[in-house]
N, C-alpha and C positions, 0 to 999 in steps of 0.2 A: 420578509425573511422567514424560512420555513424554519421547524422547530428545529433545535440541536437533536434531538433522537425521540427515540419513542417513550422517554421515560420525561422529555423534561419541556412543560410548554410555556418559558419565556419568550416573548418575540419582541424581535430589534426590528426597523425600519431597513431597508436594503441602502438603502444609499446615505446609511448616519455612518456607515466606518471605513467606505469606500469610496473612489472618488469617483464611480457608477451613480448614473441618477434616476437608475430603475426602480421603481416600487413592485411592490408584488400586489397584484389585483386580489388576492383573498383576503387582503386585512386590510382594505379600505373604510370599511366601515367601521373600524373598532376606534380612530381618531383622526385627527384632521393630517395632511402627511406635514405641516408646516409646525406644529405645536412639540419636535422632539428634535431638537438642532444640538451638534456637538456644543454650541455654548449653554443649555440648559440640560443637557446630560452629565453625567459623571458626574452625580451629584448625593447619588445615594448607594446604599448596598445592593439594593434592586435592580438599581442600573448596573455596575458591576458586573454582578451575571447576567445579566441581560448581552453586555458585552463579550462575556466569555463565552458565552454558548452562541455570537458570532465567530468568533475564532472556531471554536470547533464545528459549524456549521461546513465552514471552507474543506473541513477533511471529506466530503463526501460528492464533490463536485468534481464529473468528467468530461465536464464543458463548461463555457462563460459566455457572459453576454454579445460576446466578440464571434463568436461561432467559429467552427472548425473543424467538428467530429469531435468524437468521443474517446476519452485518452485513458481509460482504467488502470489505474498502476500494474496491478498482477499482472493483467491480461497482455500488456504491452511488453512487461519483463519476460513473458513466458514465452511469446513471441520473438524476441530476439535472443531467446535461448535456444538450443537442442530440445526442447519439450513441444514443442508448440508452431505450426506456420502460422501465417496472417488470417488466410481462409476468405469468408465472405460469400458473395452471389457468385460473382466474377473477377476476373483480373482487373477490372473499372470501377470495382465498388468500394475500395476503401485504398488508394493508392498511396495514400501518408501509410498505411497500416506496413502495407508490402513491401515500401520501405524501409521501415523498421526489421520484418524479417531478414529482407535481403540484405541488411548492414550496409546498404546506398540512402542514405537519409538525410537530404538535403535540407540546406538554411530554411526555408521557404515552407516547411511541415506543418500545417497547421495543429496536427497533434501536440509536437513540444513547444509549439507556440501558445497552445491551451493549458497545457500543462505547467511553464513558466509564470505564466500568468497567476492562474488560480494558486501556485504555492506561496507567489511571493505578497497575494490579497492577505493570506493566512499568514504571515508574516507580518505582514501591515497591522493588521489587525488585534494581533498580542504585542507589538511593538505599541501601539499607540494606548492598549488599555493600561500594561505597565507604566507607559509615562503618565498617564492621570491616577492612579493608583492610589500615589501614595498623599494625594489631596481629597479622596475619597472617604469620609465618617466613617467608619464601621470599626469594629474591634479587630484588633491586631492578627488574630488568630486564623479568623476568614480572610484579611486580607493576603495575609502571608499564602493561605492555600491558596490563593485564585492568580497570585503572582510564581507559585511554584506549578501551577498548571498551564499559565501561559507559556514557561518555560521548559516545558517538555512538549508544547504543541511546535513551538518555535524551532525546537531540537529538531521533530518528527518532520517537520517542513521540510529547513536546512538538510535535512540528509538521503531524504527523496530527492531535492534538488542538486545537492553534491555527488552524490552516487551517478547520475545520469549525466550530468552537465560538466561539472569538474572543478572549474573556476567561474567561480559564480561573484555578484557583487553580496559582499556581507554586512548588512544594513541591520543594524539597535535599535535605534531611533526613526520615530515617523518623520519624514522626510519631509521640507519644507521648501517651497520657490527656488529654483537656482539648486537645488542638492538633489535635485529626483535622476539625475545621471553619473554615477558610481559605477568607480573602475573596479574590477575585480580582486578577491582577494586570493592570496597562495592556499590551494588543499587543507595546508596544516593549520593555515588560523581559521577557514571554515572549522574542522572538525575538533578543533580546540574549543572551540564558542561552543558548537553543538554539545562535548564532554561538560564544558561547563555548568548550561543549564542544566544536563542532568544529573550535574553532581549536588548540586545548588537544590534541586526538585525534590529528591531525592530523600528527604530525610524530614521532608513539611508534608508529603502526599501523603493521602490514608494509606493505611493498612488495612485492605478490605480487596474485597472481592469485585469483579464488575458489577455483579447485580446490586451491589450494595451501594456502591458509589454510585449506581444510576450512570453507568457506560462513560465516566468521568476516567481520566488517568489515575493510576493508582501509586505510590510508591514501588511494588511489582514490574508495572507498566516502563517505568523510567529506569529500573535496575534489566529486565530484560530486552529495552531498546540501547543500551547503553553497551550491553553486550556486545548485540548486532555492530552497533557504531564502531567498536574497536574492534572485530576483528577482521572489516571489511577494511578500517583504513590501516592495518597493519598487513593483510595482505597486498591490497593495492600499492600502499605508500611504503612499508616497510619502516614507518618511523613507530613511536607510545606517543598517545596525547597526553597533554597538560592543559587541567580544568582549573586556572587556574595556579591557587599554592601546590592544586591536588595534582600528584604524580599519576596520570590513567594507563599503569599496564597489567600484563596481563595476569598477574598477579594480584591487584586494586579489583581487575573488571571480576577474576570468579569467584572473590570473597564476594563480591555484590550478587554474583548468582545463585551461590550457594545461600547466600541469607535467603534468597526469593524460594530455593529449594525447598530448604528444611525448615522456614518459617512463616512463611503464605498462605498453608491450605491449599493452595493449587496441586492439583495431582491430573493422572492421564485419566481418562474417560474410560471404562471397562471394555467396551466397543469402538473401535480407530470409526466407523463410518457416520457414528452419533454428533461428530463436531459438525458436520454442516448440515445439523437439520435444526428447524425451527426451533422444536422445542430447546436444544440445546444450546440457544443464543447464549453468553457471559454465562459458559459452564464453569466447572471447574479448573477446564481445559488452560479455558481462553485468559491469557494475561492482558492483553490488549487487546480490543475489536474496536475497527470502524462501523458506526449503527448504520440502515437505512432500514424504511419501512415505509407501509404502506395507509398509514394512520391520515395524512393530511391527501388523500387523492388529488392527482396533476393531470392538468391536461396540455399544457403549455408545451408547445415544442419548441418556442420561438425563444422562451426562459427556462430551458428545461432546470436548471440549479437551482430553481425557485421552489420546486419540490422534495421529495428527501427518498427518492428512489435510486437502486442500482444498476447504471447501465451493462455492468459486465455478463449478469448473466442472461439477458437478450441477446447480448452480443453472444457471446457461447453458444448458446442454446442451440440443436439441430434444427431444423429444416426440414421439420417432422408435420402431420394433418393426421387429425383422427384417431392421437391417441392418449389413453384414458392420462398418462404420468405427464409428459413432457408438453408441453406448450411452443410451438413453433418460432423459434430464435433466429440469427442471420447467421449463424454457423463460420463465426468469427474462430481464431485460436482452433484449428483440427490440429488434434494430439497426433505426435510422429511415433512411426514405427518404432523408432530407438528407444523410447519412453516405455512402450509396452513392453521392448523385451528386457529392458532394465531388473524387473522385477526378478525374486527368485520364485521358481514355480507355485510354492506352495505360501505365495505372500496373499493374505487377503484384501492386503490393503492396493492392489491392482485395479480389483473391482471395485471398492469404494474408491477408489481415485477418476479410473478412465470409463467415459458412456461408451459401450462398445453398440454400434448401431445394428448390427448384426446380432446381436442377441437380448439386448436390454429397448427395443423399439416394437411397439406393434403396429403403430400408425404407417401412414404413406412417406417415404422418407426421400425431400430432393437435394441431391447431390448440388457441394458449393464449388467453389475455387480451391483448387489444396486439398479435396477429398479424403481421407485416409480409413474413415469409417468410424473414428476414436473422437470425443468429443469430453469437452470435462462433465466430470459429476460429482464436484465440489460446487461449482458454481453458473449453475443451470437453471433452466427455465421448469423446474419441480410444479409437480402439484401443493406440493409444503408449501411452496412461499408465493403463489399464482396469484395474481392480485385478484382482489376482489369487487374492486370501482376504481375508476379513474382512466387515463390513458394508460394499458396494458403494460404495452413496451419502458414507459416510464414511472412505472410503481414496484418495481420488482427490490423487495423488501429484503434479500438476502443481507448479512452483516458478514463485513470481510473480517476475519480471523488473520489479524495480523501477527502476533505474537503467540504460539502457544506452547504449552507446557512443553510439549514433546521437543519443540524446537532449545527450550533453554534448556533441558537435560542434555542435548547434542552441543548445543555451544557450550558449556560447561565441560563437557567430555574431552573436547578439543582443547580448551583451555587447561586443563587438568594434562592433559600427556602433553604441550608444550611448554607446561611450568614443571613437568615432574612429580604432580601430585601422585592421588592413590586410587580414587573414586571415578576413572572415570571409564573401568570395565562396569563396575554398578548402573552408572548410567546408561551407558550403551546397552545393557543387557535389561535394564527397564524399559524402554524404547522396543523393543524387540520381543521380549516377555508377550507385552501387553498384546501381540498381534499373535502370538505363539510359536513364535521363529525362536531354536537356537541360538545361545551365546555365539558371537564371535570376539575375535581379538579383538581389543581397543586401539586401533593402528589408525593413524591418522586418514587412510586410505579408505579404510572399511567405515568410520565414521563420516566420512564425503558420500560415500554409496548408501550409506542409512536414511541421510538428510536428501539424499535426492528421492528415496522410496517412501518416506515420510513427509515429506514437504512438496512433494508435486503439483503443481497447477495451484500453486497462492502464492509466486510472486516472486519467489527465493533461488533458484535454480541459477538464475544468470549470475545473481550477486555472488554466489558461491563459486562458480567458474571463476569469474572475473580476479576474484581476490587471491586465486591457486594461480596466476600468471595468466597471458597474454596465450603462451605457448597451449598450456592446459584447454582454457578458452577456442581455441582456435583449433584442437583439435576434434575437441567435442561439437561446437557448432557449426564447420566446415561439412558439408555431405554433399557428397558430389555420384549418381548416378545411382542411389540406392531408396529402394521404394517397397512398400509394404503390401500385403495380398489386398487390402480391400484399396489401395488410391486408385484414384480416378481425375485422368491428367495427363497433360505431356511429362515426359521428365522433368525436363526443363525448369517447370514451375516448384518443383520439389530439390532441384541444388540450390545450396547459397552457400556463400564463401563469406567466414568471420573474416571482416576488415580490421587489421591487426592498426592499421596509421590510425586511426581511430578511437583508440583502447577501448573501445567498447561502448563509447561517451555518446549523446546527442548532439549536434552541434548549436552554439546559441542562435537564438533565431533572429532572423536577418529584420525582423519587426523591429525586436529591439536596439539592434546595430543602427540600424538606421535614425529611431531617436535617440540612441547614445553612442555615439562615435568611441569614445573611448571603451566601448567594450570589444576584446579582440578575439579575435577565433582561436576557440577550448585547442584544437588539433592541427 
């Protein structure tokens, strides 16, 4: 088992929390692999996090030992958004990917096959350390934290999986003989459980910063996913959760964001381009970050999750030679024309967002599938983060920036002019300040357009459509016969039509239909 991040070197055996019975060939020699069995573990504090920093292990894997390609959350959201095509060499090189663009995305995808899997490991995983927990020695206090952290990993799973899939099976408890096939539950008690844990989380997590808690959830962390959660399933669902005794609307949710506001330390970064550079890993920015890095070099392609590198930005990365910045990628995810013109003229954050290859490239530059000339430069193949031993393609150390400041000053905004608060031209004009753009009004409208020029290309785009209707959705992601000066391409390959029967969902994958009959088609 590779380390949980770059800050913290407990290691778990690979096949002590899973029902995988792969080892990892680099920590063979450290003991015998027979001498750490679930019946002589859970036995001490040690062990404890030794377990929990398996659970958080799982957040950084885009593949499994089952194989299938490589499924990167942003990358795949951006993809099936207006932001972003599939890309790649050729129309033959990543055909689950093109699916996912084209919104034709068959049972049979090995992406969300990879993708179901490795969330519901990471669910297994917190579900089975809580249940030995609370027969675990330690003092109360630790314990309580390490059971408020599984519980916002458990949250952060469930709602990657609920977002994408829809009606998923909602499993507690480690599963035993005869119970490992569960029928699915309704939307609402998904995201009811997910509000739960993090109401639950919520108020044992520290108060601290990422670099303080060593890239651990923080209390922050669980108040600005908690956010996310409500206002995707009140768009989507149109209902309030209930965590619980706790009422979660949207009145509960900006009192929690507000506390994150004005009592965190979290502020914006003086410079919008500074969040995705190294130095700036768990700035002040970042509320939440998933780590990877390139500390334990990999060479395994055959175990790639064995290591603790990022496949998105190889994926990304152009299809560049020879030059001094960028490191030749497979030019996955080419940004669309409508992205670029999104911006307003004088937004800086254009350039820090999109690699324009036409003017930020010196090298030899060869053209992919979906060409457009636009590539991300959030999360790229940099000399910042270029590894420096191991297999290349799998050490790329980037940390995905899943939550940040900027983002909960927008989801507070919104939340503030749908409850009728007061603060949330403030906010919006904080967001905007910092890049040196004009006030604009606080219109529900113009805050949709902030979050797409501020959150571009990490992941957020789709969810955002999705939750404004079907209609919205499908007008922004439909393009039919419109192409940009630099593509290179038939048309053809450049329409796709949002599949509205679909709402937007994955469908379950026919792997697991197959050993569980009783799961039924999300659509």
């Amino acid at each position: 088992m590779k380390n949980l991040n770059k800050y913290t070197t407990s290691i778990i055996l690979a096949g002590l929390l899973t029902l995988s019975q792969t080892g990892c060939k680099k920590f063979l020699e450290l003991s015998p692999l027979d001498n750490r069995v679930e019946q002589n573990f859970y036995k001490t504090e040690k062990d404890a996090n030794e377990a929990l920093n398996s659970v958080y292990d799982a957040l950084q894997w885009h593949t499994n030992a089952g194989g299938g390609g490589f499924s990167p959350d942003p990358m795949m959201a951006d993809i099936a958004s207006d932001d972003a095509y599939a890309g790649g060499a050729s129309r033959s090189d990543s055909p689950d990917m093109i699916q996912i663009d084209q919104q034709k995305i068959l049972t049979t995808n090995s992406l969300t096959r990879v993708y179901w899997g490795n969330h519901y490991t990471g669910i297994y995983r917190a579900n089975l350390l809580l249940q030995k927990l609370p027969n675990i020695p330690m003092a109360d206090a630790a314990k309580a934290k390490i059971a408020a952290e599984c519980k916002f990993l458990r949250a952060f799973f469930y709602f990657d999986l609920a977002k994408w899939f829809g009606n998923i099976p909602l499993i507690l408890t480690p599963q035993q003989p005869g119970e490992y096939c569960t029928e699915q539950a309704a939307p609402s008690a998904t995201f009811n459980q997910i509000a739960k844990d993090l109401v639950e989380a919520i108020p044992v997590l520290d108060k601290s910063d990422l670099r303080t808690s060593k890239a651990h959830a923080t209390r922050w962390s669980a108040q600005g996913l908690l956010g996310r959660v409500y206002l995707f399933y009140k768009g989507v669902y149109n209902g309030e959760l209930q965590a619980g005794s706790v009422a979660v609307n949207g009145s509960y949710v900006l009192t929690q964001l507000q506390d994150l506001i004005n009592n965190s330390g979290h502020d914006l970064l003086g410079n919008y381009a500074d969040n995705f550079t190294k130095a700036n890993e768990f700035s002040k920015e970042s509320v939440w970050e998933i780590s990877y890095s390139n500390d334990n070099p990999w060479f395994d392609w055959n175990y790639i999750q064995g290591g603790e590198g990022n496949m998105q930005p190889q994926m990304e990365g152009p299809r560049v030679s020879g030059d001094p910045v960028y490191t030749t990628g497979w030019s996955f995810a080419p940004v669309t024309q409508q992205l670029y013109n999104a911006y307003e003229a004088n937004d800086p954050r254009r350039d820090a967002t999109i690699l324009n290859t036409a003017t930020d490239l010196t090298g030899t530059l060869t053209t992919g599938y979906q060409h457009t000339g636009f590539f991300s430069k959030k999360y790229t193949t940099t000399a910042d983060y270029r590894p420096t031993s191991g297999q290349t393609e799998l050490n790329w150390g980037n940390n995905y920036r899943s939550i940040r400041f900027s983002d909960v000053l927008l989801m507070a905004a919104e939340l503030d002019v749908v409850t009728g608060g007061s603060q949330a031209q403030n906010y919006l004009t904080r967001v905007r300040a910092r890049v040196g753009l004009g006030s604009k009004p606080a219109t529900l409208a113009n805050i949709y357009q902030e979050r797409r020029a501020e959150l571009a290309l990490e992941g957020i785009r789709y969810w955002d459509l999705l939750r404004q209707g079907l209609a919205v959705a499908n007008a922004a992601i439909t393009i039919q016969g419109q192409r940009g000066p630099g593509y290179v391409g038939d048309q053809v390959d450049f329409n796709v039509t949002f599949n509205q029967s679909t709402r937007g969902l994955f469908p379950i994958p026919q792997s697991e239909r197959d050993l569980c009959p009783v799961l039924k088609p999300n659509f």
